[in-house]
C-alpha positions in Angstrom: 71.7 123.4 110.3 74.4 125.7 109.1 75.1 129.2 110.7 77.1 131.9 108.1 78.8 134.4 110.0 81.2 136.2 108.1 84.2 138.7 109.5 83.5 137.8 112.8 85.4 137.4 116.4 85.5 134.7 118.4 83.1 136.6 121.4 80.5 136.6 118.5 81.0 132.8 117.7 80.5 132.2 121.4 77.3 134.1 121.5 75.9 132.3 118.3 76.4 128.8 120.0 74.4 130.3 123.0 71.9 131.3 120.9 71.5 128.1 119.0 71.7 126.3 121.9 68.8 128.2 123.2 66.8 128.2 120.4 67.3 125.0 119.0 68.2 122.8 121.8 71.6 121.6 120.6 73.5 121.1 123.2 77.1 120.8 124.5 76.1 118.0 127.4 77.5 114.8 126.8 80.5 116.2 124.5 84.0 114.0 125.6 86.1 116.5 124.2 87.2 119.0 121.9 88.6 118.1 118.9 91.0 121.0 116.7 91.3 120.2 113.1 93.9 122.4 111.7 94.7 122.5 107.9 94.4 125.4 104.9 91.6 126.6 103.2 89.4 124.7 100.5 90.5 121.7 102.2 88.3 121.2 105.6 85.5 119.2 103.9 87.6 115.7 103.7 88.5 116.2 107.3 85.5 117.8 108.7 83.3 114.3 107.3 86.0 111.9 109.5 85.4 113.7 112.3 81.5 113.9 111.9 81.4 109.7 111.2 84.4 109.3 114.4 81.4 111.4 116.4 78.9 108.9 116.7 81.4 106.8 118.6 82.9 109.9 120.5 80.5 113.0 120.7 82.6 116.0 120.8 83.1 119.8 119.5 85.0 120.0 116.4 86.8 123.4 116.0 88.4 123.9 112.2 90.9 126.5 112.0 91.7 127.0 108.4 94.4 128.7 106.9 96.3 130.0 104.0 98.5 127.9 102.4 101.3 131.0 101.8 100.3 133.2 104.6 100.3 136.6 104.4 101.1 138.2 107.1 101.2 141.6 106.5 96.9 141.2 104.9 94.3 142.7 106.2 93.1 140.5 109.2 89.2 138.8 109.1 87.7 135.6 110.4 85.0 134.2 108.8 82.7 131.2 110.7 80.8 128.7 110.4 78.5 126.8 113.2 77.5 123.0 112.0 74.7 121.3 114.5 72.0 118.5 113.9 72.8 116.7 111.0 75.2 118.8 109.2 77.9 117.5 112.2 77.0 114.2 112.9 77.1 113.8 116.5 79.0 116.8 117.3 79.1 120.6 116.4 81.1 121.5 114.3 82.9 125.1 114.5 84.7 126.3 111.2 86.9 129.6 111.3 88.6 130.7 108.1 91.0 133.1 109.2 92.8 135.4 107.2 96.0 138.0 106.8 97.1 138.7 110.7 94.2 137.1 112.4 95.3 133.7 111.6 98.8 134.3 113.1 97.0 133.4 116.5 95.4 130.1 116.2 95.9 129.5 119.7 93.8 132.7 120.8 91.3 131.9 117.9 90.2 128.3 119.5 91.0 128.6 123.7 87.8 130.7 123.6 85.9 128.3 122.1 87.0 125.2 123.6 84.8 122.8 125.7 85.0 123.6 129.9 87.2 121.0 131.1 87.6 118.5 128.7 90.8 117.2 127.0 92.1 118.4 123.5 92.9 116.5 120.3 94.7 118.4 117.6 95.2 117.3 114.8 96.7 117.8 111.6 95.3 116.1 108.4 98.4 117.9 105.9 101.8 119.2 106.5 102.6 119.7 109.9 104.2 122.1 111.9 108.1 121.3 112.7 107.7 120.0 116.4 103.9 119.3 116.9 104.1 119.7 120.7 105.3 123.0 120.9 103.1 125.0 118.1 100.5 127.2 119.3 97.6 124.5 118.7 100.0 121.6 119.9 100.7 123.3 123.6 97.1 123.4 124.4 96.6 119.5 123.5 96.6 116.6 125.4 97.3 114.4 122.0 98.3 115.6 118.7 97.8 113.8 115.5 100.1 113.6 112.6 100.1 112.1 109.3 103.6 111.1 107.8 102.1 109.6 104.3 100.8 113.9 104.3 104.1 114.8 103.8 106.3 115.9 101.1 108.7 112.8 101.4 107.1 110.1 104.3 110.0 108.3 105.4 111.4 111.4 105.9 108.8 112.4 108.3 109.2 109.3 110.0 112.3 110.4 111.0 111.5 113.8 111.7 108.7 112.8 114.2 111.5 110.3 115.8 113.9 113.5 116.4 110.8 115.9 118.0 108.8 113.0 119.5 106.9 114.1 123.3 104.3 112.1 125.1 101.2 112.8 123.6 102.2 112.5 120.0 101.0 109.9 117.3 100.8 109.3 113.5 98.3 107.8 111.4 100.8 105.9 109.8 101.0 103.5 113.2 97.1 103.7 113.1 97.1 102.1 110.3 99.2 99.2 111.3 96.7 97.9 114.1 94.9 95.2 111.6 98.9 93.8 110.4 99.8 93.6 114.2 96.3 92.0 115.6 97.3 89.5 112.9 100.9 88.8 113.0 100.2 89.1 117.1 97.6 86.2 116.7 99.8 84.1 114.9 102.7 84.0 116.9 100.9 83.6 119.7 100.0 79.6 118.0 102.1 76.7 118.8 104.9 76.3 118.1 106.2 78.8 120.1 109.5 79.4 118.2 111.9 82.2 118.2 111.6 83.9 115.1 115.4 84.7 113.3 114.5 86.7 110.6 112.1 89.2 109.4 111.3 90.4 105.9 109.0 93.4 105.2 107.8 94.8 101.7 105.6 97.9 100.8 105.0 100.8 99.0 107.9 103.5 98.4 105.6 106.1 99.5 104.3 103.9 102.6 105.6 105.1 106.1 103.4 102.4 107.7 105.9 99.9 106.4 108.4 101.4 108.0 106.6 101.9 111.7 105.9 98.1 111.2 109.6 96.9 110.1 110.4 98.9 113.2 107.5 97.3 115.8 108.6 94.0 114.5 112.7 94.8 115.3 112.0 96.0 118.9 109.4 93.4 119.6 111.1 90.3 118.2 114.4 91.9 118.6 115.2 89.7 115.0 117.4 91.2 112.2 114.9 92.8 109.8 115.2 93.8 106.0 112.5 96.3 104.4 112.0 96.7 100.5 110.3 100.0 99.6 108.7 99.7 96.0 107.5 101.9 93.4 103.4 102.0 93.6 103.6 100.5 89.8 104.9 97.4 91.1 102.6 96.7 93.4 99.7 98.2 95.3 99.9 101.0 97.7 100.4 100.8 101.8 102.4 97.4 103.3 102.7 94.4 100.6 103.5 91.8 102.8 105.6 90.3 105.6 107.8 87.0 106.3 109.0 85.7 109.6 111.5 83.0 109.7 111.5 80.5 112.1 113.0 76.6 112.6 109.8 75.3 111.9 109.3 77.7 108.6 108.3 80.3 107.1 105.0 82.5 108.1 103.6 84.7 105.7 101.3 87.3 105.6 101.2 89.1 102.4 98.2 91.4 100.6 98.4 90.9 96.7 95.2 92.4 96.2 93.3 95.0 97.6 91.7 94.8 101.3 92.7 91.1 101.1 96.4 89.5 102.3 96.5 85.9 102.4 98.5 83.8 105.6 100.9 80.9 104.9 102.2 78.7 107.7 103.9 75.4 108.0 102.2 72.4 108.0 98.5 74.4 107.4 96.4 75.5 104.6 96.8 79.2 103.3 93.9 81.3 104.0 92.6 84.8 103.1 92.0 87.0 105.5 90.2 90.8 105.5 92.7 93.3 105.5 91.6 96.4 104.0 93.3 99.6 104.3 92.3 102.1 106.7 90.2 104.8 105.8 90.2 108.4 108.1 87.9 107.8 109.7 88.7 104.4 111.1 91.9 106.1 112.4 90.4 109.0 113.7 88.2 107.1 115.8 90.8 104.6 116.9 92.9 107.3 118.3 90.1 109.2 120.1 89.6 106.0 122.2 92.5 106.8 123.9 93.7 110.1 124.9 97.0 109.5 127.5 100.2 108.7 125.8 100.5 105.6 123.4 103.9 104.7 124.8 104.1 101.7 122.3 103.5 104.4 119.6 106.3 106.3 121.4 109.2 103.3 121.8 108.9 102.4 118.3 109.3 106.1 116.8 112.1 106.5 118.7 114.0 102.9 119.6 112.2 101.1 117.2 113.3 103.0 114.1 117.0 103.6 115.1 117.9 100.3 115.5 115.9 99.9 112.0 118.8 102.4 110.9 121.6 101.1 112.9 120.6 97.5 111.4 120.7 98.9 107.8 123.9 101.1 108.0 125.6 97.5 110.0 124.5 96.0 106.5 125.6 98.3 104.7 129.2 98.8 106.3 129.4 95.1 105.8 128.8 95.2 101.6 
């Protein structure tokens, strides 16, 4: 069932739920938390269907604030809604506010009446982000906030960005999508022999900040020198390509030629394919909902992880 209510407030919004809980029997019981999708207008739809398929693993209240894209702040102010229950949300309601002119200069005030009684708060932001996620006026009322570097204008660049405003609480899609390659590369280093590994080799996509978060997991973990190649998306298929790891005994490889397949090479055993698709949104969204304290892992590699990634490259590069 979809509820129109056009130039609205957020006390009529409130009153609507009420209503529709009443009448219909939708409820808010049994809702984990409340998750805040924040992006611009004409794009909710993409978002809004993660969040209904990540609901039937965590019921919850979706609120929407959408935006413009070039705000203008001097326009005349009006919020349009939109109340999503039964199977229009999935297993969650889903709140949509379209706010426009001066109303949506206060997307704090638009969702803290509308949030769930005593229940934590995702944010998240499925496009450009704000400049320091934990202090915006969505990102203060969170418990975790969600990012997405490969969103951005340039990736690595936001890599480095979130490194320089990084607070517990904080995480990227682009380390979500990393959890297949480290469950693997985890598994097989954790086989005899149990060899130090000396060096590290990691390839990807130019536009790929995953293959960055996972040359820099692999430097603080194996604390190995590591060397990244970034290639154009006509050489090879988006997201990580592939990565070696050097040892006495020889050379491991995991490396994905084709799509949602990457195929393992070790010493002294056949090769093998092995399911490694990429990650869809919804996949991540979920993954990230399962946990809402502080991913400190998430946290040592934005912000060790990937400067000794950078401290490595400009030693290199000193040395040439």
């Amino acid at each position: 069932m979809i509820v129109d209510l056009p130039a609205t407030t957020v006390s009529n919004i409130s009153k609507a739920l009420v209503k529709i809980r009443e009448e219909g029997g939708a409820v808010a019981l049994g809702r984990v938390l409340t998750l805040v999708i924040a992006t611009h207008l004409g794009q909710e739809e993409e978002a809004i269907e993660a969040a209904n398929d990540a609901s039937r693993e965590h019921p919850m209240r979706v609120i929407v604030v959408s935006t413009e894209e070039e705000r203008d702040a001097g326009g005349e102010g009006r919020l349009d809604a939109q109340i999503r229950v039964g199977g229009d949300a999935g297993a969650s309601e889903v709140i949509v506010l379209r706010a426009y002119g001066e109303t949506a200069s206060d997307e704090e005030g638009l969702v803290t009446g509308l949030l769930l009684p005593d229940a934590p708060v995702v944010v998240w932001w499925p496009g450009v982000a704000p400049a320091k996620v934990s202090s915006s006026p969505l990102g203060r009322i969170a418990t975790r906030r969600i990012t997405d570097a490969s969103a951005q204008p340039n990736p690595q660049e936001a890599l480095y960005h979130l490194a320089e405003t990084y607070a517990p609480g904080d995480t990227d899609f682009a380390w979500t999508r990393l959890t297949l390659w480290r469950a693997q590369l985890a598994a097989v280093l954790d086989q005899p022999p149990y060899e130090p590994v000396t060096s590290i080799e990691v390839a990807g996509a130019a536009d790929s900040p995953s293959t960055l978060l996972l040359a820099a997991w692999l430097r603080l973990q194996l604390q190995a020198p590591v060397q990244y190649d970034l290639a154009s998306r006509a050489i090879g298929s988006g997201g990580i390509h592939g990565v070696k790891l050097e040892r006495a005994s020889g050379t491991i490889e995991l490396e994905r030629e084709v799509p949602n397949v990457a195929k393992l090479s070790q010493p002294n055993q056949p090769s093998h394919d092995l399911a490694l698709p990429r990650r869809n949104l919804r996949d991540c969204l979920a993954e990230e909902l399962r946990r809402l304290d502080p991913d400190d892992l998430y946290g040592e590699v934005i912000t060790k992880g990937l400067g000794l990634l950078e401290a490595s490259e400009e030693g290199a590069g000193s040395k040439a």
